[in-house]
Residue frames as a rotation matrix with the C-alpha (Angstrom) as fourth column:
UNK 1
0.089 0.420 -0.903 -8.88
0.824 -0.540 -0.170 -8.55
-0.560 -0.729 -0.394 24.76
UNK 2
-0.059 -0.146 0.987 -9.59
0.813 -0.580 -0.037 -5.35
0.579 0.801 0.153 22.91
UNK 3
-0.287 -0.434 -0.854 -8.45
0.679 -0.721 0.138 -1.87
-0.675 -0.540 0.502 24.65
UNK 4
0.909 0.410 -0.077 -8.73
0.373 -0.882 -0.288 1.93
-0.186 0.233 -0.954 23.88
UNK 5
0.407 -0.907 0.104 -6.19
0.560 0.158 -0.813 3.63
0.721 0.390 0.573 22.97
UNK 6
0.383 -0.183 0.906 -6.01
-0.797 -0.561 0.223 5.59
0.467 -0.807 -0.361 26.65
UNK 7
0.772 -0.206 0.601 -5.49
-0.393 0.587 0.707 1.98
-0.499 -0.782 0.373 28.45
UNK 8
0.724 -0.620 0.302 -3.54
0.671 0.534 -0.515 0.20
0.158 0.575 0.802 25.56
UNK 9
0.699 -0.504 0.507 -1.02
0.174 -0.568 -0.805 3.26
0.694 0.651 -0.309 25.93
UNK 10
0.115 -0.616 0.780 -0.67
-0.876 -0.433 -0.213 3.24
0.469 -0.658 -0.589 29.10
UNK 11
0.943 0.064 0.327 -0.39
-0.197 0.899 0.392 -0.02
-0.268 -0.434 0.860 29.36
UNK 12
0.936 -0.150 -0.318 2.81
-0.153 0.641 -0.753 -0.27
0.317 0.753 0.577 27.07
UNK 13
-0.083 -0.995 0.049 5.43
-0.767 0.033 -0.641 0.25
0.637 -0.090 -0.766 29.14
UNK 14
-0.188 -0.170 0.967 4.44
-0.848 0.525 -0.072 -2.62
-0.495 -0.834 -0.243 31.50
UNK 15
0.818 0.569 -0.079 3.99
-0.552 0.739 -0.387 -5.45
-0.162 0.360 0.919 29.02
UNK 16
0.138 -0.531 0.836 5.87
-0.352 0.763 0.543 -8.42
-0.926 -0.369 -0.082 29.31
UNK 17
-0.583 -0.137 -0.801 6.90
-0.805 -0.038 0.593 -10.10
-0.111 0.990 -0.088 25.81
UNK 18
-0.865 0.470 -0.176 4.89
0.497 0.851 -0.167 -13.32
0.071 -0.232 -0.970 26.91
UNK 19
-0.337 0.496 -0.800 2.07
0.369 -0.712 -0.597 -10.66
-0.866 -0.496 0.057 27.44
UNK 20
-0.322 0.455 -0.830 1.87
-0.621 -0.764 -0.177 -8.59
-0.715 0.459 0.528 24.12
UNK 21
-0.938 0.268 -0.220 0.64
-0.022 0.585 0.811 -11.37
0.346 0.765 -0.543 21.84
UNK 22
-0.731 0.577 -0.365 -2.07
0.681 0.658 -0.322 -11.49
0.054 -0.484 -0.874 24.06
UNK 23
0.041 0.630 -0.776 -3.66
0.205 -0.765 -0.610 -8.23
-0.978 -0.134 -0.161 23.53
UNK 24
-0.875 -0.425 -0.233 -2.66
-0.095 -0.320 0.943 -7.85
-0.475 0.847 0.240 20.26
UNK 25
-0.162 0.944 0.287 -6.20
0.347 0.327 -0.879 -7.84
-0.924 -0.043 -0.380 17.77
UNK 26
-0.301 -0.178 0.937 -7.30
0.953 -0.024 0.301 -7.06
-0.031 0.984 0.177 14.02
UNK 27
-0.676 0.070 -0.733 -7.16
-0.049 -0.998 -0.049 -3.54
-0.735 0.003 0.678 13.46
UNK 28
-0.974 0.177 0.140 -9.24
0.081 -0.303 0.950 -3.62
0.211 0.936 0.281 10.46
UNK 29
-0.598 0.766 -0.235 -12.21
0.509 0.589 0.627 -4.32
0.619 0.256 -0.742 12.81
UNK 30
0.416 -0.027 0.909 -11.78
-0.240 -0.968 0.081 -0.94
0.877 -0.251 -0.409 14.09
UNK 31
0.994 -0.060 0.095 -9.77
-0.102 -0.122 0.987 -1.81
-0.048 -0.991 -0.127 17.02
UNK 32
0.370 -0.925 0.085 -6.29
-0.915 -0.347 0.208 -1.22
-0.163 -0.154 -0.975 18.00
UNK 33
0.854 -0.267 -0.446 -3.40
0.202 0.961 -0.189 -3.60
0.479 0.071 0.875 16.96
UNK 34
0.683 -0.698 0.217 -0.19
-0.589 -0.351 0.728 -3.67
-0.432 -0.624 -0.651 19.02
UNK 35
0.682 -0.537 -0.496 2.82
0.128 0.756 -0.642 -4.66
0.720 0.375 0.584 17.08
UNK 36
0.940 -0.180 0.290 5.35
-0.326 -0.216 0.920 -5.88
-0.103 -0.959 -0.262 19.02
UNK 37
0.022 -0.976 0.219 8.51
0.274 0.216 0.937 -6.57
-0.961 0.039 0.272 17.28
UNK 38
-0.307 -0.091 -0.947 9.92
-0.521 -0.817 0.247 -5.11
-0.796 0.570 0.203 14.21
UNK 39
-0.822 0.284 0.493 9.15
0.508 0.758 0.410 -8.26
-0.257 0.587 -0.767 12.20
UNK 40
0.229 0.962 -0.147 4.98
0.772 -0.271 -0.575 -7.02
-0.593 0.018 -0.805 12.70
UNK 41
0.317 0.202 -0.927 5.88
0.057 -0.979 -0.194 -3.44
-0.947 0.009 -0.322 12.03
UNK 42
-0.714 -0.478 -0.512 7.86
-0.500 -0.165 0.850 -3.67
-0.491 0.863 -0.121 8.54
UNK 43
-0.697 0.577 0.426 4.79
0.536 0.814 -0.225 -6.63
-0.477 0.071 -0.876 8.17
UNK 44
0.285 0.944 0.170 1.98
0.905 -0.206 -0.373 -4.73
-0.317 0.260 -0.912 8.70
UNK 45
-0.161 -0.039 -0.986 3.64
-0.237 -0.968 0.078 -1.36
-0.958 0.246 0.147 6.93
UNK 46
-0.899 -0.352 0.260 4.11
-0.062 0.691 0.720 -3.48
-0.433 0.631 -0.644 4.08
UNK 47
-0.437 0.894 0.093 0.14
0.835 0.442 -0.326 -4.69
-0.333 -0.065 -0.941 4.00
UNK 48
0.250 0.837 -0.487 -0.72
0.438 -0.546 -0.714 -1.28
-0.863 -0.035 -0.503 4.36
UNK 49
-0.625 -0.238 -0.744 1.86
-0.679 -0.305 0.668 0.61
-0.386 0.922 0.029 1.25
UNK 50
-0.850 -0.003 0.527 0.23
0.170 0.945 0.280 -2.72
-0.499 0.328 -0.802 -0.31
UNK 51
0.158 0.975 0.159 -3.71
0.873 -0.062 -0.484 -1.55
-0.462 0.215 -0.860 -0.12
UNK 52
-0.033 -0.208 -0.978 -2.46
0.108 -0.973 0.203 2.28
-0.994 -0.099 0.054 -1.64
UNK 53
-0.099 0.248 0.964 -3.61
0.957 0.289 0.024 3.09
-0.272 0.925 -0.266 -5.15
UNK 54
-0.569 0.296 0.767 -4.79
0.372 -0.740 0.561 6.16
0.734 0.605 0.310 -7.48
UNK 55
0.149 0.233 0.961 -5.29
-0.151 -0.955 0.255 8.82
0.977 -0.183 -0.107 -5.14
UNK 56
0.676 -0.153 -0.720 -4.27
0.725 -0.034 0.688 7.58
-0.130 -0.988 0.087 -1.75
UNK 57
0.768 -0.024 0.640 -2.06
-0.250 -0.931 0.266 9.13
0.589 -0.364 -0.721 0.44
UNK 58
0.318 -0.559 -0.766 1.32
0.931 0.337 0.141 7.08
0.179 -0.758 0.628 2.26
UNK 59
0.571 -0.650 0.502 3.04
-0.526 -0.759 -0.384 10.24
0.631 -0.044 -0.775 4.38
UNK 60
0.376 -0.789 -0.486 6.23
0.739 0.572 -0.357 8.15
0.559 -0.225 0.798 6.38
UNK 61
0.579 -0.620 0.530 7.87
-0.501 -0.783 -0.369 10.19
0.644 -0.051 -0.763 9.13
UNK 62
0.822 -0.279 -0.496 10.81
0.418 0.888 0.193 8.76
0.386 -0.366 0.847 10.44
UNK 63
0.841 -0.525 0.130 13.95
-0.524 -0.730 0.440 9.52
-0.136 -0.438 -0.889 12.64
UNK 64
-0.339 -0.866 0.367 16.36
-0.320 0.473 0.821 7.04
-0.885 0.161 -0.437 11.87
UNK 65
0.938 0.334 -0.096 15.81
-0.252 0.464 -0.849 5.67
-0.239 0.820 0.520 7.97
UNK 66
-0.390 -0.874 0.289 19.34
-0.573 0.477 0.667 2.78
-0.721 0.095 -0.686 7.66
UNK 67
-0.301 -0.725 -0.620 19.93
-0.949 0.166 0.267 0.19
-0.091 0.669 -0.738 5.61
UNK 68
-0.537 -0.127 0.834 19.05
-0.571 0.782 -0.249 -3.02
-0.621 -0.610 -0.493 5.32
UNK 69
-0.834 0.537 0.130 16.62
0.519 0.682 0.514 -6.05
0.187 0.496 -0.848 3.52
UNK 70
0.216 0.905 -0.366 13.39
0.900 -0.330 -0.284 -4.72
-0.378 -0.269 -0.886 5.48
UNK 71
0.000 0.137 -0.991 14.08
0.174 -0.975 -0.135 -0.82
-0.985 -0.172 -0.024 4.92
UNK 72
-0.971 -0.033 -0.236 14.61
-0.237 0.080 0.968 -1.86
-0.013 0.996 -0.086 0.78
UNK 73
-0.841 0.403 0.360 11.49
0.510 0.371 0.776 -3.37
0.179 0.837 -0.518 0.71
UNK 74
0.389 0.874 -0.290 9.28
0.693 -0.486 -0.533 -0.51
-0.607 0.006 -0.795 2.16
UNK 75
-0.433 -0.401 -0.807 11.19
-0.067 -0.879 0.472 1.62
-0.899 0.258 0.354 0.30
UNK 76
-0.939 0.301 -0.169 10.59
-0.026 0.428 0.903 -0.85
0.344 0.852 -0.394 -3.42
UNK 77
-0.541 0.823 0.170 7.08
0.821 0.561 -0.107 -0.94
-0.184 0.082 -0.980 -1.84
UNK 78
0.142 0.074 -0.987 6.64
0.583 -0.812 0.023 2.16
-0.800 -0.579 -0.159 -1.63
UNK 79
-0.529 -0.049 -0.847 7.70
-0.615 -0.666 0.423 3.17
-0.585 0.744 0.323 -5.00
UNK 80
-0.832 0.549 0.076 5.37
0.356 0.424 0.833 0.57
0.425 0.720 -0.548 -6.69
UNK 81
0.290 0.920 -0.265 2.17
0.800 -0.385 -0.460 2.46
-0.525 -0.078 -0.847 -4.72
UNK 82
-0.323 0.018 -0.946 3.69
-0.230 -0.971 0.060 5.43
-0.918 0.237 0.318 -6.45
UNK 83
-0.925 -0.088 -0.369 3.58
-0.373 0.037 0.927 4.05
-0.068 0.995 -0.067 -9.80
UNK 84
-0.264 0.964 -0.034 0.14
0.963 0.265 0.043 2.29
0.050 -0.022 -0.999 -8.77
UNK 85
-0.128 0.696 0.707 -0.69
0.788 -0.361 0.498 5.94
0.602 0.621 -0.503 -8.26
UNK 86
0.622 0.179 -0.762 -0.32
0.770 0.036 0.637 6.70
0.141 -0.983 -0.116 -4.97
UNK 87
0.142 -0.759 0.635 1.59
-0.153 -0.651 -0.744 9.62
0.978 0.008 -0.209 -3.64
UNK 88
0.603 -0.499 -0.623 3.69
0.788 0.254 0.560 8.81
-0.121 -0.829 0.546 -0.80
UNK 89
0.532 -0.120 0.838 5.29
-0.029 -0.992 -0.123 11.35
0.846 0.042 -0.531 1.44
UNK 90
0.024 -0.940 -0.340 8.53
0.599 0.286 -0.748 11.84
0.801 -0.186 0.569 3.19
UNK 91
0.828 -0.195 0.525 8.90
-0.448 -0.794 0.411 13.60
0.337 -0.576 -0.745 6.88
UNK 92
0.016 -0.862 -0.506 12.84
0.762 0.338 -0.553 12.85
0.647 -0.377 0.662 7.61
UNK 93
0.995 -0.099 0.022 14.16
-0.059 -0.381 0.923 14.14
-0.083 -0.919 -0.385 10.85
UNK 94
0.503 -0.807 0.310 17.83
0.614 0.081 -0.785 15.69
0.608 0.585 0.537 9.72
UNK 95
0.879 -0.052 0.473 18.41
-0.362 -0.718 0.595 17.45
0.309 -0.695 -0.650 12.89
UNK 96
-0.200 -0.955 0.219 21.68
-0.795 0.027 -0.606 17.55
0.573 -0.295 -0.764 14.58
UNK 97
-0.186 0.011 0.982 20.52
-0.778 0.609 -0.154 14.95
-0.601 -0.793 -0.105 17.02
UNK 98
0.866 0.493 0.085 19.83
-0.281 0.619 -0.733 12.29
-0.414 0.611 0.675 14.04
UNK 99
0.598 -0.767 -0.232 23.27
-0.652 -0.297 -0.698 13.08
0.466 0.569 -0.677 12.88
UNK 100
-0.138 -0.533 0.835 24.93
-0.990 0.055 -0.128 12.70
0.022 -0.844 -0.536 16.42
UNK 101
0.640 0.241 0.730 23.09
-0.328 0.944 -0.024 9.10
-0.695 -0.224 0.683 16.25
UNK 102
0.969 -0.168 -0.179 23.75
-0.101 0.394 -0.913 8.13
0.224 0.904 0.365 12.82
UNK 103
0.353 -0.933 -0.077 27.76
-0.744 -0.230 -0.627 9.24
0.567 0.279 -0.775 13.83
UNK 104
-0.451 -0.381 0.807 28.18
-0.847 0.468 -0.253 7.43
-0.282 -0.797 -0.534 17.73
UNK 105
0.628 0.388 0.675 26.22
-0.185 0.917 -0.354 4.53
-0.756 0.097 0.647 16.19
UNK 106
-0.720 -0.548 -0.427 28.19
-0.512 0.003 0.859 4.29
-0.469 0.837 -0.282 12.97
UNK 107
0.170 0.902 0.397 24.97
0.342 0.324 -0.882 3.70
-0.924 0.286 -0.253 10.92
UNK 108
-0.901 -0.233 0.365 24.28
0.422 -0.286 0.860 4.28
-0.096 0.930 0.356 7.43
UNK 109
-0.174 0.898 -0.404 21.21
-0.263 -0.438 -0.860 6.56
-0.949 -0.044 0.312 6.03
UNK 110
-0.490 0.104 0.866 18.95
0.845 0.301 0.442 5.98
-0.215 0.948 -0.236 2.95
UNK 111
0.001 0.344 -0.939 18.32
0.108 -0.934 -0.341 9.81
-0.994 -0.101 -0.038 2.80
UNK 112
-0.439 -0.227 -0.869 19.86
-0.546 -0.701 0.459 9.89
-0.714 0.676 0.183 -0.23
UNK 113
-0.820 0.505 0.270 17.58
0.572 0.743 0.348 7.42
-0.025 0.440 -0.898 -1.72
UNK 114
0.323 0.742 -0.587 14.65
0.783 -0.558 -0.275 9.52
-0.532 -0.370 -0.762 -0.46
UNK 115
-0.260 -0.342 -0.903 16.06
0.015 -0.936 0.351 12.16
-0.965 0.078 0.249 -2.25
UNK 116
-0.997 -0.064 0.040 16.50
-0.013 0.663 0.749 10.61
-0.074 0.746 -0.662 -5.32
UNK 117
-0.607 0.759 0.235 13.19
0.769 0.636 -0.065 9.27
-0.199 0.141 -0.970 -5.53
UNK 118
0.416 0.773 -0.479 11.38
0.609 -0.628 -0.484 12.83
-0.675 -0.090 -0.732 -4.86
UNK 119
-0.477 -0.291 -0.830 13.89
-0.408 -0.763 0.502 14.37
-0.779 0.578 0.245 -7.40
UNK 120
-0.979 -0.041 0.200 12.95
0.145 0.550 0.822 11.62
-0.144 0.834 -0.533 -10.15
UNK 121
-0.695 0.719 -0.002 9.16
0.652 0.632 0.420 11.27
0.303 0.290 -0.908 -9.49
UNK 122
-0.636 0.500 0.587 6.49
-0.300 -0.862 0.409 13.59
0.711 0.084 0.699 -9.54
UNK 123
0.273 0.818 -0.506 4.60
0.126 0.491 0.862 11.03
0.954 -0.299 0.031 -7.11
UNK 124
0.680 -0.175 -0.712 6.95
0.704 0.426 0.568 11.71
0.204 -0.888 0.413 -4.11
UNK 125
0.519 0.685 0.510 7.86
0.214 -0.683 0.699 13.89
0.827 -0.254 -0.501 -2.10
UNK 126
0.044 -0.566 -0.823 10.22
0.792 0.522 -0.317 14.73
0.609 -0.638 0.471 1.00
UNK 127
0.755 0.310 0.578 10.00
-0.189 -0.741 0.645 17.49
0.628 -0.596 -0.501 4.24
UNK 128
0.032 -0.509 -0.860 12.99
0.506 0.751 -0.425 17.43
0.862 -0.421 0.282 6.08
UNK 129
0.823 0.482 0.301 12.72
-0.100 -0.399 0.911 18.54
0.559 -0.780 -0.280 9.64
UNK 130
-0.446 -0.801 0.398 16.02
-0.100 -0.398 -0.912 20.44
0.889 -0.447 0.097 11.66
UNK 131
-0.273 0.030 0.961 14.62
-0.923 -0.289 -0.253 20.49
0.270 -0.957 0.106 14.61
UNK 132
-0.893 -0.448 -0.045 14.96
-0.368 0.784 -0.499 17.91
0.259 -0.429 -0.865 16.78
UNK 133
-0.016 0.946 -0.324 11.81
-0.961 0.075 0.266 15.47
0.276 0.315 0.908 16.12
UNK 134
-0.819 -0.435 0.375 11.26
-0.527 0.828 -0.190 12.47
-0.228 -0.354 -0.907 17.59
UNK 135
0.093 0.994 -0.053 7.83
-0.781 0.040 -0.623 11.87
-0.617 0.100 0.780 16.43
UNK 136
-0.885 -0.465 0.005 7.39
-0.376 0.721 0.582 8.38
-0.275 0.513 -0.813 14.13
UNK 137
0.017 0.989 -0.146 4.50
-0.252 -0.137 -0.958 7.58
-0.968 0.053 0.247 12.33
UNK 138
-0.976 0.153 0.155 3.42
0.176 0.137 0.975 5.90
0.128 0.979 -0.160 8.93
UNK 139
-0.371 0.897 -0.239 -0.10
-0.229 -0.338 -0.913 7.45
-0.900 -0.284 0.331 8.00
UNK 140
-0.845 0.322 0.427 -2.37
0.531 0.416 0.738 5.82
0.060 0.851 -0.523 4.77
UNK 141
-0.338 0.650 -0.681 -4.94
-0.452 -0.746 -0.489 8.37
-0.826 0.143 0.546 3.45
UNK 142
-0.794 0.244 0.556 -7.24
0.597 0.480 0.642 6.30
-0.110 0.842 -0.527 0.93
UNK 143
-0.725 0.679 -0.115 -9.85
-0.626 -0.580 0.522 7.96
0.287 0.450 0.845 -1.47
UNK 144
-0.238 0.556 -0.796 -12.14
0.217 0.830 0.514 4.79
0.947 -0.051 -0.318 -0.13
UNK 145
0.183 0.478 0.859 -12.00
-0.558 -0.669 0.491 6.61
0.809 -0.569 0.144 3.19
UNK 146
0.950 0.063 -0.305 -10.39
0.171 0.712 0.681 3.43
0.260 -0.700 0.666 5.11
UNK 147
0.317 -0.838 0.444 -7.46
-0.533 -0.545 -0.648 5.31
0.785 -0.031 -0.619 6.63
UNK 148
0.745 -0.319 -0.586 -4.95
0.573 0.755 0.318 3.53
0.342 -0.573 0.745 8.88
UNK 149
0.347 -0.634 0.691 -1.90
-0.392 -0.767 -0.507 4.62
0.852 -0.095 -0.515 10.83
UNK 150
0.519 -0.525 -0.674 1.13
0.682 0.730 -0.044 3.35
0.516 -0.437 0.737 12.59
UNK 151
0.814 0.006 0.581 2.09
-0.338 -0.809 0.480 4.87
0.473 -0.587 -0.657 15.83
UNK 152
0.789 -0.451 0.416 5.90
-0.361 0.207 0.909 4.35
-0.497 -0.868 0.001 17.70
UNK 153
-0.011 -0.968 0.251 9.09
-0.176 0.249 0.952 2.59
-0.984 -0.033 -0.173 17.31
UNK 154
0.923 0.135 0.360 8.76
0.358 0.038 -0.933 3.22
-0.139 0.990 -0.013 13.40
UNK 155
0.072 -0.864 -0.499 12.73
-0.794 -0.353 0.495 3.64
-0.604 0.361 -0.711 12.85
UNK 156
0.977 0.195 -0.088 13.60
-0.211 0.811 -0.546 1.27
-0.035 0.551 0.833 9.83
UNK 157
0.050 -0.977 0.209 16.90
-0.974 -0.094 -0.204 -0.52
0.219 -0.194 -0.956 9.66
UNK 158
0.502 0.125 -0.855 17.48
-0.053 0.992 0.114 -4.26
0.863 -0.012 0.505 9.33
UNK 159
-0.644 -0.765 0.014 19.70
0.040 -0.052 -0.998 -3.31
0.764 -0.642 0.064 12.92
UNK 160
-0.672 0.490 0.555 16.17
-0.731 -0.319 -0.604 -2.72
-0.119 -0.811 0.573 14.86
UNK 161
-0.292 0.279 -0.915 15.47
-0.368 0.850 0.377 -6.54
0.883 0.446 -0.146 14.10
UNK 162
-0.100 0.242 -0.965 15.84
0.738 0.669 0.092 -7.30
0.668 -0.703 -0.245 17.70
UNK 163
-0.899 -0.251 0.359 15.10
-0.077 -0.716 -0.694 -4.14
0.431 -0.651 0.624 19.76
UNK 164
-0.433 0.826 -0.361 12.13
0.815 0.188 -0.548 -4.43
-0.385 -0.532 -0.754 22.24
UNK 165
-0.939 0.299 -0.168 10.00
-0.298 -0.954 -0.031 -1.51
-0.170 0.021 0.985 20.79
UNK 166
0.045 0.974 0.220 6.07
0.616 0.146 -0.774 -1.37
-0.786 0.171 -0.594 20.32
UNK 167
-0.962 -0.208 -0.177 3.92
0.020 -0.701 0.713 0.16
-0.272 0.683 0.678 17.72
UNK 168
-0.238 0.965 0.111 0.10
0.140 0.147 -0.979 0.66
-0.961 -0.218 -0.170 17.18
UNK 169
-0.800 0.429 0.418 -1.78
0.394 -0.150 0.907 0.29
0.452 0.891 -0.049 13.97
UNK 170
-0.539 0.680 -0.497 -4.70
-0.449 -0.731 -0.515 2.84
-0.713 -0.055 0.699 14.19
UNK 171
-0.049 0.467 0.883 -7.84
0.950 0.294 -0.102 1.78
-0.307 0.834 -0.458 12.71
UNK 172
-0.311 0.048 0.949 -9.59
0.745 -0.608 0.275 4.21
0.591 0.792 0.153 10.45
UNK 173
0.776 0.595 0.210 -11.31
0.413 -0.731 0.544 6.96
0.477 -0.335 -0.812 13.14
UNK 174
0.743 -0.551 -0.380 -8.56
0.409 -0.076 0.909 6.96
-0.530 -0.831 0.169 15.01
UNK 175
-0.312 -0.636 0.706 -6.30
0.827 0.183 0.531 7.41
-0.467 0.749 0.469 11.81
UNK 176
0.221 0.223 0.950 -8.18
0.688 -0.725 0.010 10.01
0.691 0.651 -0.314 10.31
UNK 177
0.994 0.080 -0.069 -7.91
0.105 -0.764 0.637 12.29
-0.002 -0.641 -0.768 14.03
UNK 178
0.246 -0.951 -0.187 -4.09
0.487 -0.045 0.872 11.87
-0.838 -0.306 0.452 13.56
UNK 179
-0.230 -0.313 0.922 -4.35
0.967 -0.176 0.181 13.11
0.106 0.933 0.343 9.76
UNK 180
0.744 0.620 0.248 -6.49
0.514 -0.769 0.381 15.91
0.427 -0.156 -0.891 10.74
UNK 181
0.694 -0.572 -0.437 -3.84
0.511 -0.036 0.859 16.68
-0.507 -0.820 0.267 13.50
UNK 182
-0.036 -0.959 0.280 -0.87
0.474 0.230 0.850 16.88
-0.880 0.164 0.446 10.80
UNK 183
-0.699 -0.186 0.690 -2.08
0.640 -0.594 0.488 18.34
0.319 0.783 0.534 7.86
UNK 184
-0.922 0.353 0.161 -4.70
-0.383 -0.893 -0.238 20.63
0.060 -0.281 0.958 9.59
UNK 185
-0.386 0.898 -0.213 -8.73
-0.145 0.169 0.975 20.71
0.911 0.407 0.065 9.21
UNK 186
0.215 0.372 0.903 -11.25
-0.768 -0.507 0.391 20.50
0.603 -0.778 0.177 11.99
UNK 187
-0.830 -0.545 0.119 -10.49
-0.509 0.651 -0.564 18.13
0.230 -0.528 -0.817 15.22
């Protein structure tokens, strides 16, 4: 069944896990996908850092960025689109309320990796954001004009293996009104 993204949204708090496979569809054929467990989401971020080349665009904004297998390899993917060319942008949420998690959870961060990476490489970037931000989002600007974008439970962290969370892949219209949104230009 393929959905807008008005019904698919409000649909997401009432979906059953027996339920979200069933709506789920190929974004690339311009229609919403619904991922529904972090497995998908680290999947299909993966897929997308994957298609990024000489002159895209990856911008990542994230509120929790931990440890783990999965959060290494978008990171290592992530720096091979840089070296493919790609410039890939950081939005970290370093607000006191990120802290407060990071402390009552006893979590590690890969901030300082993210650091690191935008000190070393002229391809990358970081924005860190004090105020409290809950926003989450991986956005893919391509010079080919087939923009994508992942919407929702985009914390990374081999700990948010089993948490019930959703996420939407945006096809490319839908993807470009969210770029427009974020870095400016007309709506």
């Amino acid at each position: 069944m393929r959905l807008g993204i008005q019904p698919l949204v409000a649909l997401l708090p009432a979906l059953s896990p027996q339920r979200h496979a069933a709506i789920t569809s190929c974004a690339h054929d311009g229609h919403l996908q619904l991922l529904t467990s972090y497995q998908q989401l680290v999947g299909a971020l993966l897929d997308e850092v994957a298609l990024s080349t000489t002159g895209d665009t990856v911008e990542l904004g994230l509120y929790l960025l931990e440890g783990g297998d999965s959060s290494a390899r978008v990171l290592d993917a992530l720096e091979a689109a840089g070296g493919r060319g790609a410039r890939v942008s950081f939005v970290l949420d370093v607000s006191y309320v990120s802290e407060i998690s990071r402390l009552i959870e006893r979590t590690d961060t890969l901030i300082p990796r993210v650091a690191a990476l935008a000190e070393r490489h002229a391809w990358c970037d970081v924005a860190y954001r004090s105020k409290p931000d809950h926003a989450k989002y991986a956005l893919f600007a391509r010079t080919s004009g087939d923009e994508a974008a992942i919407l929702g439970g985009i914390n990374l962290g081999d700990r948010f293996g089993d948490w019930e969370d959703f996420a939407v892949r945006l096809p490319s219209a839908h993807a470009e009104r969210l770029r427009l949104s974020l870095w400016g230009g007309p709506q």
